[in-house]
N, CA, C and O atoms as CSV, one atom per row, in Angstrom:
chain,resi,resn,atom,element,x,y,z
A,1,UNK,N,N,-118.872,123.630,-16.461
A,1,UNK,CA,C,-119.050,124.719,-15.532
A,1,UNK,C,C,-118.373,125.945,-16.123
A,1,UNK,O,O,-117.241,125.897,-16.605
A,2,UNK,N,N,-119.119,127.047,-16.066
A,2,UNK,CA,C,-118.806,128.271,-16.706
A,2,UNK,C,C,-117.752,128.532,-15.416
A,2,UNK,O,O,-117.791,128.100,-14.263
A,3,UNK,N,N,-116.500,129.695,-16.305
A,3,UNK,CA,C,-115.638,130.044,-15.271
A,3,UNK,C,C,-116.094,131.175,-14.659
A,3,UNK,O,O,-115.200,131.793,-14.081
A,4,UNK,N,N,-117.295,131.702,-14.584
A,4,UNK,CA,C,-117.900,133.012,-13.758
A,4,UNK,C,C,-118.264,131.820,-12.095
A,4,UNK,O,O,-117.908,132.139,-10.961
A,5,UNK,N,N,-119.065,130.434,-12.470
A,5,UNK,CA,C,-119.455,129.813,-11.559
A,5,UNK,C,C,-118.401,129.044,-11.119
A,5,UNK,O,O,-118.509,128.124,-10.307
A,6,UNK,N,N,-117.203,129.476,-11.739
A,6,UNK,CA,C,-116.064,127.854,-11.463
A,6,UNK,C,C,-115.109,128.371,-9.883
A,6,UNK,O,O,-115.109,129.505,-9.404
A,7,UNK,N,N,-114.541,127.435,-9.467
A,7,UNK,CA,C,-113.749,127.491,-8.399
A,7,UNK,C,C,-112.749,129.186,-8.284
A,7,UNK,O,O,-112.759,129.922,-9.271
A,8,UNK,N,N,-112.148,129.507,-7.301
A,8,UNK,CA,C,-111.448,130.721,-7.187
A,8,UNK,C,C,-110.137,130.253,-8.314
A,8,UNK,O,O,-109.752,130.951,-9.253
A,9,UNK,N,N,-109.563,128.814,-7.909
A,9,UNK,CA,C,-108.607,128.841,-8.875
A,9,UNK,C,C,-108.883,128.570,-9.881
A,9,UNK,O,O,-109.948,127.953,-9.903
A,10,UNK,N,N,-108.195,128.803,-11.345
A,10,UNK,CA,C,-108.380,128.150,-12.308
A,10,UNK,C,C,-107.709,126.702,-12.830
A,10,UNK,O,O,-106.701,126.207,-12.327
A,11,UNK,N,N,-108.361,126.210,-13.777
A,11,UNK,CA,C,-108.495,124.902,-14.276
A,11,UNK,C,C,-107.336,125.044,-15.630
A,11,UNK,O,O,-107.642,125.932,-16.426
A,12,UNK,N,N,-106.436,124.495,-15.860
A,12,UNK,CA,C,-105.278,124.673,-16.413
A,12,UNK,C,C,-105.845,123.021,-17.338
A,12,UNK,O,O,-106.539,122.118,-16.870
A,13,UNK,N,N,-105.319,123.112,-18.541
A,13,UNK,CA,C,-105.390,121.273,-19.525
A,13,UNK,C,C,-104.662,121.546,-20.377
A,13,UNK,O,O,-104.243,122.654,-20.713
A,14,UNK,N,N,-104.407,120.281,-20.897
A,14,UNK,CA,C,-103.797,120.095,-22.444
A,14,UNK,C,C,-104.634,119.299,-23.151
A,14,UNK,O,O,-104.072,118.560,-23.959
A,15,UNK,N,N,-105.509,119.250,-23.100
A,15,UNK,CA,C,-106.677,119.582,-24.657
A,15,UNK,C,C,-105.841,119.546,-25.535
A,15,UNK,O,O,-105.289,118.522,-25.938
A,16,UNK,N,N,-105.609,120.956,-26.030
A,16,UNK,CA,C,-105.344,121.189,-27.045
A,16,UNK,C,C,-104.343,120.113,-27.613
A,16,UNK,O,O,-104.568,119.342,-28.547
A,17,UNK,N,N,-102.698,120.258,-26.539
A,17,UNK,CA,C,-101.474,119.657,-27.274
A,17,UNK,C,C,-101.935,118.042,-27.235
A,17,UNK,O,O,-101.339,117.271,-27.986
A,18,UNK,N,N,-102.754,117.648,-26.558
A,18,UNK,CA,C,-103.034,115.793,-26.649
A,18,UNK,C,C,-103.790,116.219,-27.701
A,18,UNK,O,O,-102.897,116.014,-28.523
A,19,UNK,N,N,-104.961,116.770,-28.575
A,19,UNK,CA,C,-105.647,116.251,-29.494
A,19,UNK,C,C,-104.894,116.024,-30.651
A,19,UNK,O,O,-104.973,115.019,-31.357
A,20,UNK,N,N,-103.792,117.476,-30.910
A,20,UNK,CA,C,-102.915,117.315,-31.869
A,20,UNK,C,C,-101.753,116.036,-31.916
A,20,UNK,O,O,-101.389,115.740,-33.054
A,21,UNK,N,N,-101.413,115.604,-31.289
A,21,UNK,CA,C,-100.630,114.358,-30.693
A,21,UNK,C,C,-101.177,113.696,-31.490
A,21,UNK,O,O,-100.624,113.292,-32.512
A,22,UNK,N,N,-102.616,113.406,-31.112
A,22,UNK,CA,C,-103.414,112.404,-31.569
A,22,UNK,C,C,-104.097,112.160,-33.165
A,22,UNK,O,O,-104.684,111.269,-33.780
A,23,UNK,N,N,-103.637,113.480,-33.375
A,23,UNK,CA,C,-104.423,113.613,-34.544
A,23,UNK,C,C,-106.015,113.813,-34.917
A,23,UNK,O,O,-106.539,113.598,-36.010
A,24,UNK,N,N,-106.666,114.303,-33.661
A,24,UNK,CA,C,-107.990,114.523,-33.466
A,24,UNK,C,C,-108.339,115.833,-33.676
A,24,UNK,O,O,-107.822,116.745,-33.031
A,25,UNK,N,N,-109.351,116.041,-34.704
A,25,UNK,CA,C,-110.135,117.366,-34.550
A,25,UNK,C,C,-110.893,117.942,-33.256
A,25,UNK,O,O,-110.852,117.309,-32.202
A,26,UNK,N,N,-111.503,119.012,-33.348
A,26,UNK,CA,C,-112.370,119.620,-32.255
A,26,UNK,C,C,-113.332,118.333,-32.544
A,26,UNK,O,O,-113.201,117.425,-31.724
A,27,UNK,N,N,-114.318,118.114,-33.634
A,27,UNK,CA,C,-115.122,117.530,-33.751
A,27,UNK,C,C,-114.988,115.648,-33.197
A,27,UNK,O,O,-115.740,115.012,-32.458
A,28,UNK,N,N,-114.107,115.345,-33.702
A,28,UNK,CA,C,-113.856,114.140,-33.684
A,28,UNK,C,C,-113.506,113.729,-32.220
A,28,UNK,O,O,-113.570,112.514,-32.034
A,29,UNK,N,N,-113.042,114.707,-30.821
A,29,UNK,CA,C,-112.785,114.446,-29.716
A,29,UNK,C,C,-114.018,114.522,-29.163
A,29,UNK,O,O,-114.438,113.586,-28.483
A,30,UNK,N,N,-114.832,115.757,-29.403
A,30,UNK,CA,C,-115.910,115.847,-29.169
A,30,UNK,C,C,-117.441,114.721,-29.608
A,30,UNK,O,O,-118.537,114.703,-29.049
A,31,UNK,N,N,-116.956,113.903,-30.770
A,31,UNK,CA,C,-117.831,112.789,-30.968
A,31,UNK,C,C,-117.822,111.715,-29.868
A,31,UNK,O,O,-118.759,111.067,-29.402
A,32,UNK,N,N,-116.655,111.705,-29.613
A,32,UNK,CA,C,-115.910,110.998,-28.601
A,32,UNK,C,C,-116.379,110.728,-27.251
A,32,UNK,O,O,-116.701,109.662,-26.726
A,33,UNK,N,N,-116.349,111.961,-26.781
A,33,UNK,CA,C,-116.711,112.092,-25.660
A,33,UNK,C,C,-117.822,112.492,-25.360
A,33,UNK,O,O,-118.222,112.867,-24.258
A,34,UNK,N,N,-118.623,112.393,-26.802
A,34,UNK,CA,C,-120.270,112.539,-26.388
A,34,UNK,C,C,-120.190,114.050,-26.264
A,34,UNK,O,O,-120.093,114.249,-25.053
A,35,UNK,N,N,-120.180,115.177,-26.875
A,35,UNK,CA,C,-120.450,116.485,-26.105
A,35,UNK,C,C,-120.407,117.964,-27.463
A,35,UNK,O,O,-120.132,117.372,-28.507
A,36,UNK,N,N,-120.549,119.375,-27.768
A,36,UNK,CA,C,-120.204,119.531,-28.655
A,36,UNK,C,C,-119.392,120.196,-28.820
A,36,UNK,O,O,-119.066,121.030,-27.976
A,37,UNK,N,N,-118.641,120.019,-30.242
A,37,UNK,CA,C,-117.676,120.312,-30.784
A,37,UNK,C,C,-117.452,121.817,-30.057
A,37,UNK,O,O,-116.537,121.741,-29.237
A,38,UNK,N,N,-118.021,123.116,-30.136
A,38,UNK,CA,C,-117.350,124.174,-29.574
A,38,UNK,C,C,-117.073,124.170,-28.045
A,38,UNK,O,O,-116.376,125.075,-27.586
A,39,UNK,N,N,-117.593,123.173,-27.199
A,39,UNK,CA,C,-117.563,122.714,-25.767
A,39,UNK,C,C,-115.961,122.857,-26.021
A,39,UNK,O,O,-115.216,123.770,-25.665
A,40,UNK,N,N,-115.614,121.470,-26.870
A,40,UNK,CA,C,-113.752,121.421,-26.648
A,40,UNK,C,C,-113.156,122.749,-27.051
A,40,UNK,O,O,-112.065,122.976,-26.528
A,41,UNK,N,N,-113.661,123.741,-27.921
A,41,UNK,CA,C,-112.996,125.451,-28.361
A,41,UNK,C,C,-113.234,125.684,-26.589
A,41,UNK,O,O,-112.362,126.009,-25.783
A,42,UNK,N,N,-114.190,125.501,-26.408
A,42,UNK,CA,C,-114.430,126.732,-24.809
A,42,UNK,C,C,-113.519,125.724,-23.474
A,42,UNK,O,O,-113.033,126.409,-22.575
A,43,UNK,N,N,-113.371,124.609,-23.405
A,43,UNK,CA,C,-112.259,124.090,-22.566
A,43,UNK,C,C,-110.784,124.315,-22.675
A,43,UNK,O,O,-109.935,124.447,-21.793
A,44,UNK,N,N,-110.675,124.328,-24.232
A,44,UNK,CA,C,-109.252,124.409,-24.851
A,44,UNK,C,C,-108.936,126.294,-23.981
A,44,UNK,O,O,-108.223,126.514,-23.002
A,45,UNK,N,N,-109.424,126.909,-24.467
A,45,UNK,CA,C,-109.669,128.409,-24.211
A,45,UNK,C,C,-109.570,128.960,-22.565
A,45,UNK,O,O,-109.191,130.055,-22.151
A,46,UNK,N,N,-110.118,127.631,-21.722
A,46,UNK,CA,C,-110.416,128.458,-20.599
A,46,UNK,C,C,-111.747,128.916,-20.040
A,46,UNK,O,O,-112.087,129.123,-18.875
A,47,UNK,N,N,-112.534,129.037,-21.397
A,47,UNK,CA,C,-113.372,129.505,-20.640
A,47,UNK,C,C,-114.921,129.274,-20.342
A,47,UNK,O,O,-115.996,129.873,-20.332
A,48,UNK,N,N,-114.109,127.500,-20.007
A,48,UNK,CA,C,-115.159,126.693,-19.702
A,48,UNK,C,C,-114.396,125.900,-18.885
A,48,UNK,O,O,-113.219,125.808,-19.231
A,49,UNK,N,N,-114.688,125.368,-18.008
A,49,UNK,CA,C,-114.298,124.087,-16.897
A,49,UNK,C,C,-115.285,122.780,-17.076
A,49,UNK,O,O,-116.478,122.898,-16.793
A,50,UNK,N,N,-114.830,121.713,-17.486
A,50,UNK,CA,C,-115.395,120.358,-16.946
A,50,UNK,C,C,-116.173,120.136,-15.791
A,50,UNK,O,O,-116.048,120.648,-14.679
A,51,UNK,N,N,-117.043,119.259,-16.218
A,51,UNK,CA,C,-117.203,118.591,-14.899
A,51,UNK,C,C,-116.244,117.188,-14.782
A,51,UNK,O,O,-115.639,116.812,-15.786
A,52,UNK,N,N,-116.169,116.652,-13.872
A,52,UNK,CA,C,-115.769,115.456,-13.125
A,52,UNK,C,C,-116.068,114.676,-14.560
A,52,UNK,O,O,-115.119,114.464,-15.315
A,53,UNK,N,N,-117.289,114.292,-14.889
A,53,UNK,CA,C,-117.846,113.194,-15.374
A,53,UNK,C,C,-116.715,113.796,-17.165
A,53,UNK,O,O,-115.755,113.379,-17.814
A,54,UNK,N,N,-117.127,114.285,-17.178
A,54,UNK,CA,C,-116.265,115.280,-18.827
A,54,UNK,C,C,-114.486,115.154,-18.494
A,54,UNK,O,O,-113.626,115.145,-19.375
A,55,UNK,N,N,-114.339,115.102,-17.649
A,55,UNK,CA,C,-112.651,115.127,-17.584
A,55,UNK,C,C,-112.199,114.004,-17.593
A,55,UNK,O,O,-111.061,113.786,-18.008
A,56,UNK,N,N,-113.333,112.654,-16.946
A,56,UNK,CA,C,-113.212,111.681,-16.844
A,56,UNK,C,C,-112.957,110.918,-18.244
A,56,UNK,O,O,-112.035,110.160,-18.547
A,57,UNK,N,N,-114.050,111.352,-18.991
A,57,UNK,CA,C,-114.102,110.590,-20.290
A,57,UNK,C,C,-112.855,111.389,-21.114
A,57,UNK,O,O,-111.836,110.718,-21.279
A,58,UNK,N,N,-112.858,112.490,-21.536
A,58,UNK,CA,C,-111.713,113.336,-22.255
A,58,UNK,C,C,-110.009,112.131,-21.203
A,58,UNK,O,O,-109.123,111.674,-21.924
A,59,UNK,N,N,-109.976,111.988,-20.286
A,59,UNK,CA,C,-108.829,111.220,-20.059
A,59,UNK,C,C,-108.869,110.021,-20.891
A,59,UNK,O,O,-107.977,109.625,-21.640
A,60,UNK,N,N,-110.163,109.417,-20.642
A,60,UNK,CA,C,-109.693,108.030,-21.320
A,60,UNK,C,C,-109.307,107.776,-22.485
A,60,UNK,O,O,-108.650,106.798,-22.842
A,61,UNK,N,N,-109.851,108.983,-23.371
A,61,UNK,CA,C,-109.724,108.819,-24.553
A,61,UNK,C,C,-108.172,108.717,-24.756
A,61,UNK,O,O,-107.557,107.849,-25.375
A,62,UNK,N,N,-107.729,109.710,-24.148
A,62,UNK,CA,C,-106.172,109.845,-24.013
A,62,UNK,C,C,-105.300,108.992,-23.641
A,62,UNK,O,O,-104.167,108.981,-24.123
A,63,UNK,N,N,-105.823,107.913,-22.463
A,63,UNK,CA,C,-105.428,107.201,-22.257
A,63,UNK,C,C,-104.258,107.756,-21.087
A,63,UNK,O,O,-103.049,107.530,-21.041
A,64,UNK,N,N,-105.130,108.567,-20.180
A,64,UNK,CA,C,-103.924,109.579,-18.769
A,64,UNK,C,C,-104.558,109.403,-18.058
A,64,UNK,O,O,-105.706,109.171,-18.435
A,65,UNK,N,N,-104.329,109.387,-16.801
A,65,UNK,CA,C,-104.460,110.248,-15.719
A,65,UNK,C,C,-105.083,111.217,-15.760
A,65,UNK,O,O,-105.046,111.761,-16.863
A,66,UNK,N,N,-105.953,111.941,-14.661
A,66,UNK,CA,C,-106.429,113.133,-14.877
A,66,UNK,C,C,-105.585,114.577,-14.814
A,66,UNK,O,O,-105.753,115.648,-15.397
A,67,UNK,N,N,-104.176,113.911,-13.420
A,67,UNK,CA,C,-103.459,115.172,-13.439
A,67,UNK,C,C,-103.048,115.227,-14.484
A,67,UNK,O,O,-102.705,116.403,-14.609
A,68,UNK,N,N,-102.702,114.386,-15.949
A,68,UNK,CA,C,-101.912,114.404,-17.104
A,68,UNK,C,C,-102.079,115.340,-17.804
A,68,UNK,O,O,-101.245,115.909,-18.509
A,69,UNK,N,N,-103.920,115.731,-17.563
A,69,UNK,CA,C,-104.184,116.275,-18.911
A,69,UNK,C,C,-105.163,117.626,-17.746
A,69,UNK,O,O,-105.756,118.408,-18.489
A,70,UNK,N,N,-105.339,117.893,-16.579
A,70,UNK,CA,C,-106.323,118.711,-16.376
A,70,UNK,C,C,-105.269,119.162,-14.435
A,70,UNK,O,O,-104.987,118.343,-13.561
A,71,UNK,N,N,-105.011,120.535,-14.436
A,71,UNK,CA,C,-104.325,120.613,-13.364
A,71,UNK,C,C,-105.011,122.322,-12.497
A,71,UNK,O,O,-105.738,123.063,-13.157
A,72,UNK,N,N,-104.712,122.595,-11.370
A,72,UNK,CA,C,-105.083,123.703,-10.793
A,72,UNK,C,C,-103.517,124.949,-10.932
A,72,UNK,O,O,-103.488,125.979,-10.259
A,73,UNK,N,N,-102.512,124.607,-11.786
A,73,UNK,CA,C,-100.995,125.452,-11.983
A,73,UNK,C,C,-100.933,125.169,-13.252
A,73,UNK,O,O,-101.589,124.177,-13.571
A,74,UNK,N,N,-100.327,125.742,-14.150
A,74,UNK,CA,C,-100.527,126.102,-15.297
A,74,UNK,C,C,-99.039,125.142,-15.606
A,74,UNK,O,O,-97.911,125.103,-15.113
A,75,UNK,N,N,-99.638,124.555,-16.512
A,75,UNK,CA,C,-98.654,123.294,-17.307
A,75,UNK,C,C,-97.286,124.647,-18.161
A,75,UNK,O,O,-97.524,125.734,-18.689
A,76,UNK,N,N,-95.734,123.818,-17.918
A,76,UNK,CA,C,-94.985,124.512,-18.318
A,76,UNK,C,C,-94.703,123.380,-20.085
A,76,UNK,O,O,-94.800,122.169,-20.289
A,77,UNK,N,N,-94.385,124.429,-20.898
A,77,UNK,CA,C,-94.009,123.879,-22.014
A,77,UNK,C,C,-93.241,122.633,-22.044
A,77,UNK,O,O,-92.124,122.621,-21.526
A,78,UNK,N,N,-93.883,121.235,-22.780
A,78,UNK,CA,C,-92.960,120.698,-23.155
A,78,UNK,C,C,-91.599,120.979,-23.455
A,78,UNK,O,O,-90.685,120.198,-23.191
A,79,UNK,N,N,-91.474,121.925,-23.922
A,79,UNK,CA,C,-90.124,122.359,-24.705
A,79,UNK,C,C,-88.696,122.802,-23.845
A,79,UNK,O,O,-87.525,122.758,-24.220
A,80,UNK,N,N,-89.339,123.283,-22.424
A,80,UNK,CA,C,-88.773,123.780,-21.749
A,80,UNK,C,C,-88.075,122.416,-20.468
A,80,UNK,O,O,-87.161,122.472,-19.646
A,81,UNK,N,N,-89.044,121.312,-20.858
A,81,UNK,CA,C,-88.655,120.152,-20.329
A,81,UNK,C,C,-87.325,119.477,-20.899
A,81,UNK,O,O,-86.274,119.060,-20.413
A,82,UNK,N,N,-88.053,119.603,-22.535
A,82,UNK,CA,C,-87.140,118.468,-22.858
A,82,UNK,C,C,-85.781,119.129,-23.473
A,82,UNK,O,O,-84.870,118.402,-23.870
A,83,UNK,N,N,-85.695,120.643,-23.530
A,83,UNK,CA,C,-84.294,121.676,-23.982
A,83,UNK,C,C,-83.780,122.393,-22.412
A,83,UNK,O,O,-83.246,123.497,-22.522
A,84,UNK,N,N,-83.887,121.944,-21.281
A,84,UNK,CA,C,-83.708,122.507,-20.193
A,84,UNK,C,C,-81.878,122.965,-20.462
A,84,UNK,O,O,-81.128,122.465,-21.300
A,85,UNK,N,N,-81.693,123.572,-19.894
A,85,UNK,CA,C,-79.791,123.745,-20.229
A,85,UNK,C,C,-79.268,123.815,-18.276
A,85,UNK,O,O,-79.386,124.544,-17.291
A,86,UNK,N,N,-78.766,122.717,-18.634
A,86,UNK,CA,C,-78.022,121.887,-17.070
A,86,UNK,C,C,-76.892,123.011,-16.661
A,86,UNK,O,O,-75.894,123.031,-17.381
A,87,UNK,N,N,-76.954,123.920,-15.602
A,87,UNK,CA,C,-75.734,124.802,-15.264
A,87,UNK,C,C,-74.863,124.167,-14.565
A,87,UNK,O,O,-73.827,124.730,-14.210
């Protein structure tokens, strides 16, 4: 779903940081999940939304949950998780 037709809120993922995790190209996630390769550039980006059936499969591959990898609030940096400074 194009984000002109997509919901008022936006669609927030980590695409990107799970493929690298994984060691997966654009192409190679996209073989994956059946779909094409610039599909995952325009999800990674924003400026494309999933459907149901596409978020579904992109999880499994991952092996998450859907909130893991696809949310309506914008995912805060790993980094900021795991360097938090305790006052």
């Amino acid at each position: 779903m194009s984000p002109k037709n997509s919901p008022k809120e936006p669609i927030f993922n980590r695409i990107s940081v799970l493929r690298a995790e994984h060691g997966l190209s654009r192409a190679q996630l996209a073989a994956k999940v059946e779909i094409n390769p610039q599909t995952i550039g325009a999800l990674e980006r924003g400026d494309h939304y999933p459907s149901l059936d596409l978020a579904f499969r992109i999880c499994e591959v991952f092996d998450l949950p859907v909130e893991a990898v696809f949310s309506r609030t914008e995912f805060t940096p790993m980094s900021s998780a795991l360097y938090r400074k305790e006052g």
